[in-house]
C-alpha positions as CSV (number, residue, x, y, z in Angstrom):
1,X,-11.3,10.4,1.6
2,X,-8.3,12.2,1.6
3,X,-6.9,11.2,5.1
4,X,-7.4,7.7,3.4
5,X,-5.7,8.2,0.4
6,X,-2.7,9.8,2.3
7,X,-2.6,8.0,5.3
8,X,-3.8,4.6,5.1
9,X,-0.7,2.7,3.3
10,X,1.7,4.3,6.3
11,X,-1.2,3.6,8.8
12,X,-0.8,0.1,8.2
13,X,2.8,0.1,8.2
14,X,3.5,0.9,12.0
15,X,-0.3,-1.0,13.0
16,X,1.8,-4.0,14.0
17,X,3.9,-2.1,16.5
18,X,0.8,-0.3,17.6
19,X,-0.8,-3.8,18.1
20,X,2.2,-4.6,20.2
21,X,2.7,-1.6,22.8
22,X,-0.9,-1.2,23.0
23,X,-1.2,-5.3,23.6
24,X,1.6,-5.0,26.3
25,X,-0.4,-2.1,28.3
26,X,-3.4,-3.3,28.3
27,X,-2.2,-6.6,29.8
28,X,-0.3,-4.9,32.4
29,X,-3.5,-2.6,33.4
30,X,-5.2,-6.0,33.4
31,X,-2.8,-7.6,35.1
32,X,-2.1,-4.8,37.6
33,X,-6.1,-4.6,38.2
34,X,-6.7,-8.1,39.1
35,X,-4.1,-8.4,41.3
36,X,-5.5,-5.5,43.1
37,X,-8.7,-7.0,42.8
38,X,-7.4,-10.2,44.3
39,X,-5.8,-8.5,47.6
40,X,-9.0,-6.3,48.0
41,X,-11.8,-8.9,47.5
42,X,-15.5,-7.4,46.6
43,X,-14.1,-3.6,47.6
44,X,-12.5,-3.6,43.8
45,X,-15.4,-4.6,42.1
46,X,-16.2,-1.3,40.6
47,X,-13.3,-1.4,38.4
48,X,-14.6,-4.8,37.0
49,X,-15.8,-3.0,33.4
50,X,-12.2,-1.9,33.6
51,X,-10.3,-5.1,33.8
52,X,-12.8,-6.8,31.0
53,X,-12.3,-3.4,28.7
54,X,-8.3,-4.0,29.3
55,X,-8.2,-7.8,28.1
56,X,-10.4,-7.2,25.0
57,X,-8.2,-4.5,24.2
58,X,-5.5,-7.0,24.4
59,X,-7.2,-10.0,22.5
60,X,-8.0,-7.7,20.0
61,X,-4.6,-6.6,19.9
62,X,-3.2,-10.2,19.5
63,X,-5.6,-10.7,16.8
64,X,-4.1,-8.1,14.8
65,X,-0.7,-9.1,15.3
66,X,-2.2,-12.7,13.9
67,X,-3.8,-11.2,10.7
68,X,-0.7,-9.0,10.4
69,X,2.1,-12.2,10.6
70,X,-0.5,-14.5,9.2
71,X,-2.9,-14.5,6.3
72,X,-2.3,-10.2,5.5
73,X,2.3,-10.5,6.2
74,X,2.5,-9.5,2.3
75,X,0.6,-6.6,2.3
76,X,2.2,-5.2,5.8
77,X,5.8,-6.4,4.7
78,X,5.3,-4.5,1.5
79,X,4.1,-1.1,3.5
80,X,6.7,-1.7,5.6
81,X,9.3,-1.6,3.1
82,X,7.5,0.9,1.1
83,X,7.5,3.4,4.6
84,X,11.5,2.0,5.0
85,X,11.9,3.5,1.2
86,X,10.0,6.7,1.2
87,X,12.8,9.6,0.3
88,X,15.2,7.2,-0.9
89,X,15.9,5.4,-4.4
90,X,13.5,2.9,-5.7
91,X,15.2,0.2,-6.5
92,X,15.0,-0.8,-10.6
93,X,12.1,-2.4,-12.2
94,X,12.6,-4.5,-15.2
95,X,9.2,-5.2,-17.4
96,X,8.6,-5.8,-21.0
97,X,5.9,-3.2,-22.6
98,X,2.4,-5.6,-23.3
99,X,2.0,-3.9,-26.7
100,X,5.5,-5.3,-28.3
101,X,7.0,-6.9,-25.5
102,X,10.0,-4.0,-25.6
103,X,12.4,-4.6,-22.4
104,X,12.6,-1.9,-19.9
105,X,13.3,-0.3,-17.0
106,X,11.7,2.0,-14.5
107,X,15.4,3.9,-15.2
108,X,14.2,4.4,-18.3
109,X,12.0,7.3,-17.5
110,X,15.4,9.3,-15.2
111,X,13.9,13.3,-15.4
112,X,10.0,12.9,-16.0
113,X,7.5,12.0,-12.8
114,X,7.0,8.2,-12.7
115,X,3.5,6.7,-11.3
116,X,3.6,3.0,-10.9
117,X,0.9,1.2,-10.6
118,X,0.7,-2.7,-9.9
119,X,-2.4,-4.5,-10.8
120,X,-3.9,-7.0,-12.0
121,X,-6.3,-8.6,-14.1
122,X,-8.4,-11.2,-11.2
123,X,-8.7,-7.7,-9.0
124,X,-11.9,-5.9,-9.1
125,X,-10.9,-2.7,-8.2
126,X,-7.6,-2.9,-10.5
127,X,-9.7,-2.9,-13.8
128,X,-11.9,0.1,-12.6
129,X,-8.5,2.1,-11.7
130,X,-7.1,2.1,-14.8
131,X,-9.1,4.3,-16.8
132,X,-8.5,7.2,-14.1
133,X,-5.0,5.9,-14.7
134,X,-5.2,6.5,-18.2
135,X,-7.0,10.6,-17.7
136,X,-4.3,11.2,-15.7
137,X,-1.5,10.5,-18.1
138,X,-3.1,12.3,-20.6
139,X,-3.9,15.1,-18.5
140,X,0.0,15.4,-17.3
141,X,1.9,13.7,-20.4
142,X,3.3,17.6,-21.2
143,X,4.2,18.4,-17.8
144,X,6.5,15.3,-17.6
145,X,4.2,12.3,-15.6
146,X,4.8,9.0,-17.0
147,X,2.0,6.6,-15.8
148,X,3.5,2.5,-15.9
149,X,0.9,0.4,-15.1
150,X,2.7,-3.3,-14.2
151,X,0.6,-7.0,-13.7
152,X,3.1,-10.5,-13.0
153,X,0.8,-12.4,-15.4
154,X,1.9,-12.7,-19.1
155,X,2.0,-9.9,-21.7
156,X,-1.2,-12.2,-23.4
157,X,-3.4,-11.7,-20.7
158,X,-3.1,-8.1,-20.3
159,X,-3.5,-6.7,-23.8
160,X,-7.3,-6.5,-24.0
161,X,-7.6,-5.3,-20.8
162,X,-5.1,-2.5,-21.0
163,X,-5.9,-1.6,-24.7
164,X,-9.4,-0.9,-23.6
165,X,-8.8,0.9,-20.0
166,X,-5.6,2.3,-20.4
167,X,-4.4,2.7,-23.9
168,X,-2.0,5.7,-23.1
169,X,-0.1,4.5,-20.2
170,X,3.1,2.2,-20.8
171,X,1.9,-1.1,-20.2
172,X,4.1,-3.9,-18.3
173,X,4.5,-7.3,-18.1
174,X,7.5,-8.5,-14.7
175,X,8.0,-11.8,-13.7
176,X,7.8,-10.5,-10.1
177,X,7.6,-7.4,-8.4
178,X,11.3,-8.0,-6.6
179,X,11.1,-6.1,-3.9
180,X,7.6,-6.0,-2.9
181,X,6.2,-9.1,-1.9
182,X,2.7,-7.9,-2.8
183,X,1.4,-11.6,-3.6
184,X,-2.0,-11.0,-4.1
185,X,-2.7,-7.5,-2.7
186,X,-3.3,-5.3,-5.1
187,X,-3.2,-2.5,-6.2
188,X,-0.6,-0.7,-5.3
189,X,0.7,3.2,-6.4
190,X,4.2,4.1,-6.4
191,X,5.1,7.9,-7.5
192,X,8.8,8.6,-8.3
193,X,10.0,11.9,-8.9
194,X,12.3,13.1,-11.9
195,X,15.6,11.8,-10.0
196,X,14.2,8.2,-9.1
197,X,13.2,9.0,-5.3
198,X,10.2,7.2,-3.7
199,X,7.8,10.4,-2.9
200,X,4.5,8.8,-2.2
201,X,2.4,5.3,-2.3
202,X,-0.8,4.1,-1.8
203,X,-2.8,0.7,-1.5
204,X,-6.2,0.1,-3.0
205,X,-7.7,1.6,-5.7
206,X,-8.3,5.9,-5.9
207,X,-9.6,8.1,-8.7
208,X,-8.3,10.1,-11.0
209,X,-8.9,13.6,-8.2
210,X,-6.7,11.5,-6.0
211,X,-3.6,10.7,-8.5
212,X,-4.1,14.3,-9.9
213,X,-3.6,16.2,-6.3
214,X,-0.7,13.3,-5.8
215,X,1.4,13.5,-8.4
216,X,1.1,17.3,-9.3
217,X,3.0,18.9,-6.1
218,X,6.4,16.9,-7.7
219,X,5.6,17.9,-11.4
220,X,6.2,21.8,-10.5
């Protein structure tokens, strides 16, 4: 579980470049292979199982690179540009809070441990994050973590589900999610540390264990 949580969001980020070198080899062994087969006749029929394991190696390979540019791009963009962003500046975040529809910024919190989360109401494993969301902030509020849970959909349809999961953690409404194009993969976990930098992030939905072992190494 914890080669998951720390590996899986950057694992997906390079898959489609992996999809790529490994598509290009394996064609060439298969390519390279059949030609020998061809100028050898029934001698290079041993390395038969070879030549098939090569160009399923390869159709699985363009597959990927389908599913990656096709149906999944938002979710690989976004790691993508998440893995581009690690150590640097995330760029701002503008939301308005669900309980009073206050404007703010993810600038707003400069010098305390932020923890975005982006959700949303339609995903499954969204509404059963939150209340590990919500032990977490209260377990870290004195220490400095700040735990901003953010949904696109209107303030409305958020306030019974955050008031009941996540009462303690500040509570967003954006009209987008800017730079992410996460469309409708969700959720994803941001952590910021106290000067705005992009430490960590993950996609799918984790524990509270998880969030506590992430976010404590940048609240020492």
């Amino acid at each position: 579980m914890q080669f998951v949580s720390d590996y899986a969001t950057p694992i997906i980020a390079v898959l489609p470049a992996v999809f790529i070198v490994v598509g290009v080899l394996s064609l060439a062994v298969f390519l390279a292979l059949w030609l020998r087969a061809r100028r050898a006749g029934g001698a290079a029929r041993p390395r038969r199982g070879l030549r098939v394991l090569s160009f399923l190696v390869f159709s699985w390979c363009v597959t990927g690179l389908i599913v990656a540019y096709g149906p999944m791009a938002p979710l690989f963009q976004s790691a993508r540009r998440l893995e581009a962003k690690r150590g640097e500046a995330v760029p701002d975040m503008s939301f308005r809070r669900v309980a009073d529809g206050t404007a703010q910024k993810l600038t707003d919190f400069r010098g305390k441990v932020v923890l975005v989360n982006l959700w949303a109401t339609w995903c499954p494993p969204c509404r059963e994050e939150l209340p590990a969301l919500n032990r977490v902030q209260n377990a870290f509020r004195d220490r400095g973590l700040v735990v901003v849970t953010l949904s696109d959909q209107p303030p409305a349809e958020l306030a019974a589900f955050v008031a009941e999961r996540s009462p303690d953690t500040v509570n967003g409404s954006v009209d987008s999610f800017g730079w992410l194009a996460v469309e409708t993969f969700r959720p994803f976990t941001l952590i910021v540390d106290r000067k705005g930098i992009l430490r960590d992030y993950m996609f799918g939905a984790y524990d509270d264990a998880v969030f506590r072992r992430k976010v404590s190494r940048w609240l020492d």
